[in-house]
C-alpha positions as CSV (number, residue, x, y, z in Angstrom):
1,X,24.8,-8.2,10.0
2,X,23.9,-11.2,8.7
3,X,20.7,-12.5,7.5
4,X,18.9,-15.7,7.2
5,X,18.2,-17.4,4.0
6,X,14.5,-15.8,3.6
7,X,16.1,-12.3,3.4
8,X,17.8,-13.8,-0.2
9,X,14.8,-15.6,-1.1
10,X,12.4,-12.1,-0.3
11,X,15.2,-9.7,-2.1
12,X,15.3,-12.0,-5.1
13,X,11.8,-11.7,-5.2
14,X,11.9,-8.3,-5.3
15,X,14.6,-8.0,-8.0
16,X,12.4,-10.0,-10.0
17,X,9.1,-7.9,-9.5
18,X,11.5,-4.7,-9.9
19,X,13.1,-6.2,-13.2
20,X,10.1,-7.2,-14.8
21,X,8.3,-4.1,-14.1
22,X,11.2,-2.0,-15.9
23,X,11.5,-4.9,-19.1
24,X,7.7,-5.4,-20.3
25,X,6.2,-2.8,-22.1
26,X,3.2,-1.0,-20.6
27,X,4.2,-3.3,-17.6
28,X,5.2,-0.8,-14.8
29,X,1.4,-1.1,-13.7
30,X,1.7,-4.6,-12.8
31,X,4.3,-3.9,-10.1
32,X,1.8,-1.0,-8.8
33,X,-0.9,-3.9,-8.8
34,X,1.7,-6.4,-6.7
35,X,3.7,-3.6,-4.2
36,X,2.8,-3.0,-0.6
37,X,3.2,0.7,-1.1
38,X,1.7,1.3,-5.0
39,X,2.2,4.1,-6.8
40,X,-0.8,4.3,-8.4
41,X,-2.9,3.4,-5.6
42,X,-2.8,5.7,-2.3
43,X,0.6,5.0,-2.2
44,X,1.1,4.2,1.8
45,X,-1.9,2.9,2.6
46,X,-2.8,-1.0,3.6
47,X,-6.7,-1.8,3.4
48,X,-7.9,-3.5,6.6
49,X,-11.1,-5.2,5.3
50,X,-13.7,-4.8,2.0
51,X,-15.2,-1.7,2.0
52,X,-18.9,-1.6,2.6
53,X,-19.1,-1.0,-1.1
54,X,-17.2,-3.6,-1.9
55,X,-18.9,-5.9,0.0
56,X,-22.4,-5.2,-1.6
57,X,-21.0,-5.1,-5.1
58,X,-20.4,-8.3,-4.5
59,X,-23.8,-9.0,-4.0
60,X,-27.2,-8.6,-5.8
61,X,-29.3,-8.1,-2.8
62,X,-28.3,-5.3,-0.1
63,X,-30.7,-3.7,2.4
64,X,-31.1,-1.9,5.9
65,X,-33.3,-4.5,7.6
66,X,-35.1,-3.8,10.9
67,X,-35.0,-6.8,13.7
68,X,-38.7,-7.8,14.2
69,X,-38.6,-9.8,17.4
70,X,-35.7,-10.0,19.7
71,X,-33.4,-12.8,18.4
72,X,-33.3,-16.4,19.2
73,X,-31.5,-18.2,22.0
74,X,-27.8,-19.7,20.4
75,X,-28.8,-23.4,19.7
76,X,-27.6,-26.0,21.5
77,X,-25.4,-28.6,20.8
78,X,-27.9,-31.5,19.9
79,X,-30.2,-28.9,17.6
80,X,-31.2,-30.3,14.5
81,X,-32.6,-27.1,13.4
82,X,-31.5,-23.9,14.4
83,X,-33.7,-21.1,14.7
84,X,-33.1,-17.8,12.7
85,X,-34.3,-14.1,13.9
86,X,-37.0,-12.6,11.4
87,X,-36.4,-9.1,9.7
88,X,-38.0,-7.1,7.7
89,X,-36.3,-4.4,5.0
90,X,-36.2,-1.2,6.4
91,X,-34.9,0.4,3.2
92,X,-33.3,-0.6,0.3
93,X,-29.8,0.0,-0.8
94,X,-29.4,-2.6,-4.0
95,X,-31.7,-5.5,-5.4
96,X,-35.3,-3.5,-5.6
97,X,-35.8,-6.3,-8.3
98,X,-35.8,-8.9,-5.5
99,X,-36.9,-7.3,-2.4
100,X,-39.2,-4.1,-1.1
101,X,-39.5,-1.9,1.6
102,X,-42.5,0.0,3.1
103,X,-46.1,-1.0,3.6
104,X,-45.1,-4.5,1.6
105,X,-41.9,-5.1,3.0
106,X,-40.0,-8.0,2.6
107,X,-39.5,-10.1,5.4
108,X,-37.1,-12.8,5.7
109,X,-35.1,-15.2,8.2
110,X,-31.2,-15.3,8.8
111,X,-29.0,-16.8,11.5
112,X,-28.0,-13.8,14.5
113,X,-27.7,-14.5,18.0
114,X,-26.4,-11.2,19.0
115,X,-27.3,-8.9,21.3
116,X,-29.8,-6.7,19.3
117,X,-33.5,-6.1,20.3
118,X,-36.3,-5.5,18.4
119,X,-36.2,-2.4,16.6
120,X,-32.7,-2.7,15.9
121,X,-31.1,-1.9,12.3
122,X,-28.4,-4.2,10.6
123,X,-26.8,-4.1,7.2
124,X,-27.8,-7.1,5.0
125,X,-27.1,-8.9,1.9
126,X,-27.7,-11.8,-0.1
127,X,-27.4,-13.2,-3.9
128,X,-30.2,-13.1,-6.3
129,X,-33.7,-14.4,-5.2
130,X,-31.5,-16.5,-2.2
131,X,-33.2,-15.9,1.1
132,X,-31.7,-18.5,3.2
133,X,-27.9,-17.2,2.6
134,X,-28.2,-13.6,4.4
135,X,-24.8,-12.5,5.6
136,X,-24.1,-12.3,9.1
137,X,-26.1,-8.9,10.6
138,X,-23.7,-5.6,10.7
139,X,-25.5,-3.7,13.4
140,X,-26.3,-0.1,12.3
141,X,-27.2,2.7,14.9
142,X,-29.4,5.0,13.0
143,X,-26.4,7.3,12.1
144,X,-24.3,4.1,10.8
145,X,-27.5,3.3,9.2
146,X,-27.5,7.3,7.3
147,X,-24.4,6.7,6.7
148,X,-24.9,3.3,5.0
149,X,-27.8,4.7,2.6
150,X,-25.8,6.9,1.2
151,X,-23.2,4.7,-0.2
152,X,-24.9,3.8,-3.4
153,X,-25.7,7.4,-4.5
154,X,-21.6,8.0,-4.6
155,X,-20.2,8.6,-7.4
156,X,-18.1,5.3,-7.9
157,X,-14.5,7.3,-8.2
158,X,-12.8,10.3,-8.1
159,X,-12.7,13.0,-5.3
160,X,-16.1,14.0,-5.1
161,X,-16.4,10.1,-3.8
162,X,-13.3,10.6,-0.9
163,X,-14.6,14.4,0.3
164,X,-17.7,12.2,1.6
165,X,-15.8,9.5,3.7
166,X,-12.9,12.8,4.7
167,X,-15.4,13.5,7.2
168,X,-15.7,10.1,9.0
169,X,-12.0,9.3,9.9
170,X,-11.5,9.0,13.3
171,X,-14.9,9.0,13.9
172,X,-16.2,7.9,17.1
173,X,-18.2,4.6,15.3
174,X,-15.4,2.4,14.5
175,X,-17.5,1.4,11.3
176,X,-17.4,4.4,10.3
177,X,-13.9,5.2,11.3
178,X,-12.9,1.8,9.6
179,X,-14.6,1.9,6.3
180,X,-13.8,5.4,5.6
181,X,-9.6,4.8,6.0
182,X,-10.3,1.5,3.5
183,X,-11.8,3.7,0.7
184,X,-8.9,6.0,0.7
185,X,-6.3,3.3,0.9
186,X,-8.1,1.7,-2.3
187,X,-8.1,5.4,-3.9
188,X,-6.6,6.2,-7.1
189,X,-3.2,8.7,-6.2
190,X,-4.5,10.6,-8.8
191,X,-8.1,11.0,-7.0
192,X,-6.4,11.9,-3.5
193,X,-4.3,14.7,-5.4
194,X,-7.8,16.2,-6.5
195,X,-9.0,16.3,-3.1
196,X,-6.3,18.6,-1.9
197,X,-8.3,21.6,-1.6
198,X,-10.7,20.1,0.1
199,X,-8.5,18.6,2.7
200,X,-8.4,19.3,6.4
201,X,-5.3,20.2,6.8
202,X,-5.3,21.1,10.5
203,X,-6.4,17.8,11.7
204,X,-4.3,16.1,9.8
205,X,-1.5,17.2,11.6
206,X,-3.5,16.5,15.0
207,X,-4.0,13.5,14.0
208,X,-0.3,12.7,12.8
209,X,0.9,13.9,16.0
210,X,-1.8,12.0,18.3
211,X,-0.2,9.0,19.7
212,X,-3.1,6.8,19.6
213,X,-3.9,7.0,16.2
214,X,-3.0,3.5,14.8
215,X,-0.1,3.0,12.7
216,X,-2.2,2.4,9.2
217,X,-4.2,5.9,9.4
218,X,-1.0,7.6,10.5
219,X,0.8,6.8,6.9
220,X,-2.5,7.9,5.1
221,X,-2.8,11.3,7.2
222,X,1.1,11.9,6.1
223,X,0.3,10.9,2.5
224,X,-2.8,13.7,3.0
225,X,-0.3,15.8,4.0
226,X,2.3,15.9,1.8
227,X,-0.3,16.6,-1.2
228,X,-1.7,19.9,0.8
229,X,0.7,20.8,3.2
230,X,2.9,23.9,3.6
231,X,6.4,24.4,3.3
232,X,6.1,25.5,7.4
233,X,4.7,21.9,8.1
234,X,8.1,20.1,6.4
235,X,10.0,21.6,9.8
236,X,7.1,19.7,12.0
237,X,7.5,16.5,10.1
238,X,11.2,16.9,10.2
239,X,11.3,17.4,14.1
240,X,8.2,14.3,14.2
241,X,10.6,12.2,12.0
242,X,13.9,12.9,14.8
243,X,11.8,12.6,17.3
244,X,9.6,9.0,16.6
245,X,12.1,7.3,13.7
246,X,13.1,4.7,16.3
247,X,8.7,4.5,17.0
248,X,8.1,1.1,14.8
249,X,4.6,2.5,14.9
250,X,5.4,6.1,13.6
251,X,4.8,5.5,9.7
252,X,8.5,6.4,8.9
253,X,8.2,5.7,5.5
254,X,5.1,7.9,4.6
255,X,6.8,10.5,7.3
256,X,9.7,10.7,5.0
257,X,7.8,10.6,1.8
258,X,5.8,13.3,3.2
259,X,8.6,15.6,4.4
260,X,10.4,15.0,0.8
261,X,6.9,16.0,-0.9
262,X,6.9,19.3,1.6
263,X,10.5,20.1,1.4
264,X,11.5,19.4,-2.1
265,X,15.3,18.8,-3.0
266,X,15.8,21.3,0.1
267,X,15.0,17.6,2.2
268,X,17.2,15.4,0.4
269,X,20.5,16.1,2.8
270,X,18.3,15.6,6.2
271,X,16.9,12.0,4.7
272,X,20.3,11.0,3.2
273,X,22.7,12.0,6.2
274,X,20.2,10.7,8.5
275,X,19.1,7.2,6.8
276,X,21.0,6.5,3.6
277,X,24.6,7.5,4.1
278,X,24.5,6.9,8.1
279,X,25.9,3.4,7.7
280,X,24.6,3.0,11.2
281,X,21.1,3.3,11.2
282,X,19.0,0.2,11.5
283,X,17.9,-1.8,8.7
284,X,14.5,-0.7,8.6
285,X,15.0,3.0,9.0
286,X,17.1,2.4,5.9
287,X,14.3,1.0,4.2
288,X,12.4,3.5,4.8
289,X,13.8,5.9,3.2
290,X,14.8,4.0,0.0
291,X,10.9,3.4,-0.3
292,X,9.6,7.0,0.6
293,X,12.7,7.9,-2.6
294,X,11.0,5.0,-5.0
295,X,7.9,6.9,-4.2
296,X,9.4,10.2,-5.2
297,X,11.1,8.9,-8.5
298,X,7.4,6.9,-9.4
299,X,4.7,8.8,-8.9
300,X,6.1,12.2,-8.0
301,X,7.7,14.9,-9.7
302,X,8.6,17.4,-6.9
303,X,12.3,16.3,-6.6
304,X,14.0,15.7,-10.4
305,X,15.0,12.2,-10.5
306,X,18.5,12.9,-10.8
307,X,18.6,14.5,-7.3
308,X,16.3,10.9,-6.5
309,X,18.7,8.9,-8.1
310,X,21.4,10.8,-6.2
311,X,20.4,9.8,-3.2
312,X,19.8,6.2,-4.2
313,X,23.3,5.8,-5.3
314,X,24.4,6.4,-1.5
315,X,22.9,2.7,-0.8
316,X,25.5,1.5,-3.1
317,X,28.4,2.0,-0.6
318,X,26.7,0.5,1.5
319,X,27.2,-3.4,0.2
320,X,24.6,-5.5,2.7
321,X,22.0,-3.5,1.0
322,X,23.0,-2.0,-2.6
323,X,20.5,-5.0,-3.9
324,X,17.5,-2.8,-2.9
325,X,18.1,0.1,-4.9
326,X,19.4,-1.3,-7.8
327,X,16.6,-2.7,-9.4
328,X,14.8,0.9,-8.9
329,X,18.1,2.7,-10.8
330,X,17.9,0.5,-13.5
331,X,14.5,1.4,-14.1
332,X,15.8,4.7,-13.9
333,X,18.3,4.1,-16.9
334,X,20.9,4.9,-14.5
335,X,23.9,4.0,-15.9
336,X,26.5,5.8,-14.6
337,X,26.8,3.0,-12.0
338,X,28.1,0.2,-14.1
339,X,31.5,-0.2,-12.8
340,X,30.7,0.5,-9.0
341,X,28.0,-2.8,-10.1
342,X,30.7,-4.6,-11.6
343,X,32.8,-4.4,-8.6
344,X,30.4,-5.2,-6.1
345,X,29.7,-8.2,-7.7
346,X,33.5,-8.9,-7.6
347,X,34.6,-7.8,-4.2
348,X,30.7,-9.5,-3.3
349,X,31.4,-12.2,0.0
350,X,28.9,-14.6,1.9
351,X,27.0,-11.5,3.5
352,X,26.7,-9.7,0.3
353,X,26.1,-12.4,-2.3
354,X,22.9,-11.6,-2.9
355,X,23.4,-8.2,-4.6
356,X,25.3,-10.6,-7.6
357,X,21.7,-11.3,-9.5
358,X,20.5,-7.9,-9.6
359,X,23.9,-6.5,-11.2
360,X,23.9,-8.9,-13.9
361,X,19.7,-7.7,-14.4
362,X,21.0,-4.4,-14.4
363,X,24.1,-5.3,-16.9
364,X,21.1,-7.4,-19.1
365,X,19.0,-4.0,-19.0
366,X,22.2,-1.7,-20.0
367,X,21.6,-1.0,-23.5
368,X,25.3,-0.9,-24.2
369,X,26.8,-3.2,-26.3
370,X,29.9,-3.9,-23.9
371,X,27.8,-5.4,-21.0
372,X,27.8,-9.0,-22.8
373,X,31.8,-9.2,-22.1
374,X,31.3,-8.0,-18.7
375,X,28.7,-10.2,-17.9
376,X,30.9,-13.0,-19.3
377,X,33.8,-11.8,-17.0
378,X,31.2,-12.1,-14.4
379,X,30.0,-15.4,-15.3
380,X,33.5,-17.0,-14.9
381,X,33.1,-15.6,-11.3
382,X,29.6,-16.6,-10.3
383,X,27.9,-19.1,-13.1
384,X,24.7,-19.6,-10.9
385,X,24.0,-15.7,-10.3
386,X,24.5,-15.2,-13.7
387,X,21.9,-17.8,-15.0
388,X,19.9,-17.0,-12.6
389,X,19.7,-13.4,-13.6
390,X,18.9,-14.5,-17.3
391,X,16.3,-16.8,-15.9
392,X,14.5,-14.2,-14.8
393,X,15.5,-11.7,-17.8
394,X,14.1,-14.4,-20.2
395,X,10.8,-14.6,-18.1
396,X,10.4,-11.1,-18.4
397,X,10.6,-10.8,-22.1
398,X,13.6,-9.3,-22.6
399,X,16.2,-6.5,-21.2
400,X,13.8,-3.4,-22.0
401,X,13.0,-0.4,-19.8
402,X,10.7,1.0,-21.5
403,X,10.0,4.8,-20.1
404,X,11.2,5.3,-16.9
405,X,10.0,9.0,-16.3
406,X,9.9,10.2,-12.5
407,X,6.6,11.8,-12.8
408,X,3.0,10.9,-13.0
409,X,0.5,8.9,-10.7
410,X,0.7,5.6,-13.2
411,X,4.2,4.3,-12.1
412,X,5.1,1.2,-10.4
413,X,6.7,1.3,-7.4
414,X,8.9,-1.8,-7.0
415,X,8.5,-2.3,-3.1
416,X,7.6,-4.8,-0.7
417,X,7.4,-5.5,2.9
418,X,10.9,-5.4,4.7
419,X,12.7,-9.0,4.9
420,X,12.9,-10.2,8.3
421,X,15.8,-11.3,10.4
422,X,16.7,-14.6,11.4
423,X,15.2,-15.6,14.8
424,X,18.7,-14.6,16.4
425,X,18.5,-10.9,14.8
426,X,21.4,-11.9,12.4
């Protein structure tokens, strides 16, 4: 199995996020700012767009303005001056300062050549006192439109804040639908943990099971679950994970984080016989795995981080890959490992060379006074691994880990999106 030169270039990457992340002090948020899956963030979950909060906190004016005439022709190409539908605010959700509703509404002119009518509702903004530079209409139906004054009165965190939007996934306006999955997956861990009494737990498991639902609300609706499911749903998850872990579109890593969170240690064996220590499963199933573990050694505390680290260690026997996990066991102050490091470094060939820089990160890390000969028995092996590996220690700041605790919603997660195969699948 081998890979093409971006794989190095995306694992070294990673051993450098990892590595700093465990050496600065106070640091382990700045990997949860940079991973794809962060810990302290909904820990699964990729934003599609800006929230509609987000969007008009970034503006001073926001209002529900009403269409007053049916909107203008597109202009053509020789227009000197194109001609802008008239509105009026209908209500308003920010900038009362700037603009009114009611008998003395405001009325103003922006650029739409949609297919609204007169009477029609859009969501609008603008910057202070700036009436020419409306953003593009977002047409409201008059339930999009209740749903849109109610945003402001929210409180801004917390999950009082997510038990509102809870009852718009999957709803039938894709608005809706939409901006209600982005404000969970920019949630605070911590605030989707508080909502678990509040969850729907039922329809969560529809909706996990429904083929249809898309790939990005399936991983949040496992992350859901694994915060208030029973231990009778980690057999469903179990069977969904047999059943759908060749299904690129089945979430495997939330799947698995989410039967780990159900099951407890009790899961470990199923994840590590199936994905870890099954030198045959595909790359990506593998990675999976090793990121639903880093979620469960980062920001959970339902499995003891020995039994975590446990299970990471099986990656290690595995050569192609060991560079993955390492950076995470380090973190971990793992150091039971140091001679299986020290000899995959030495028995390390053309398909393996990669894993070299992360050992000599985790030997710089080691707070053992012995690792400076060994990384000087390594050095008369590789010279370039090893300077690399202090390049990056000495951007760091130094070989500290700092606390490396497994629980708690404030750890990093060292992760990042799976490097890709050469064009030839090599």
């Amino acid at each position: 199995m081998r890979f093409s030169q971006s794989r190095w270039l995306a694992l070294t990457v990673l051993a450098v996020v990892a590595f700093l992340g465990s050496t600065l002090p106070g640091n382990r948020n700045v990997i949860a700012a940079e991973a794809h899956a962060c810990a302290a963030l909904c820990p699964f979950c990729n934003p599609v767009a800006l929230t509609l909060s987000e969007e008009m906190a970034t503006r001073d004016v926001a209002v529900v303005a009403e269409l007053l005439a049916d909107p203008p022709a597109p202009p053509e190409a020789n227009d000197e001056v194109a001609a802008k539908a008239q509105f009026a605010v209908h209500h308003v959700l920010k900038g009362a300062d700037f603009v009114s509703a009611g008998e003395n509404a405001t009325k103003f002119g922006a650029y739409y050549y949609g297919a609204g009518k007169k009477g029609d509702l859009f969501l609008m903004m603008t910057l202070e006192g700036d009436n020419e530079d409306w953003n593009i209409p977002i047409p409201l139906n008059e339930r999009c439109a209740a749903y849109v004054r109610e945003l402001p009165g929210l409180p801004e965190s917390g999950a009082d804040r997510l038990a509102f939007f809870q009852d718009y996934f999957e709803d039938e306006e894709t608005l809706l639908a939409r901006d209600a999955y982005d404000e969970f997956a920019r949630a605070a861990y911590e605030d989707v943990i508080a909502l678990k009494d509040r969850m729907q737990r039922q329809k969560l498991l529809a909706w996990i099971a429904d083929p249809e639902i898309v790939t990005s609300r399936r991983r949040l609706y496992l992350t859901m679950l694994g915060v208030c499911g029973t231990k009778d749903d980690a057999e469903a998850i179990r069977q969904f994970i047999a059943e759908k872990k060749d299904d690129s579109s089945s979430g495997l890593d939330a799947a698995i984080a989410c039967y780990l969170s159900l099951a407890g240690a009790d899961g470990m064996p199923f994840v590590e016989k199936n994905f870890l220590a099954n030198h045959d499963a595909p790359y990506t199933q593998t990675y999976s795995a090793i990121m639903a573990l880093r979620f469960h050694g980062t920001s959970e505390n339902r499995i003891p981080l020995d039994r975590v680290k446990q299970g990471m260690r099986l990656m290690l026997d595995r050569p192609q890959l060991a560079d993955l996990v390492i950076p995470d066991l380090a973190r971990w102050e793992d150091w039971t490992i140091t001679d299986k490091l020290v000899t995959l470094f030495k028995d390390a060939d053309e398909e393996t060379s990669w894993v070299r820089v992360p050992v000599v990160q985790y030997l710089l890390a080691n707070p053992d006074p012995k690792m400076a000969t060994l990384i000087s028995e390594l050095e008369k092996i590789d010279s370039d691994a090893v300077r690399r590996a202090k390049f990056f220690q000495t951007f760091g700041g130094g070989p500290r880990t700092g606390n490396t605790g497994g629980g708690g919603s404030n750890g990093g997660s060292s992760s990042a999106p799976p490097p890709t195969k050469s064009d030839d699948g090599k």
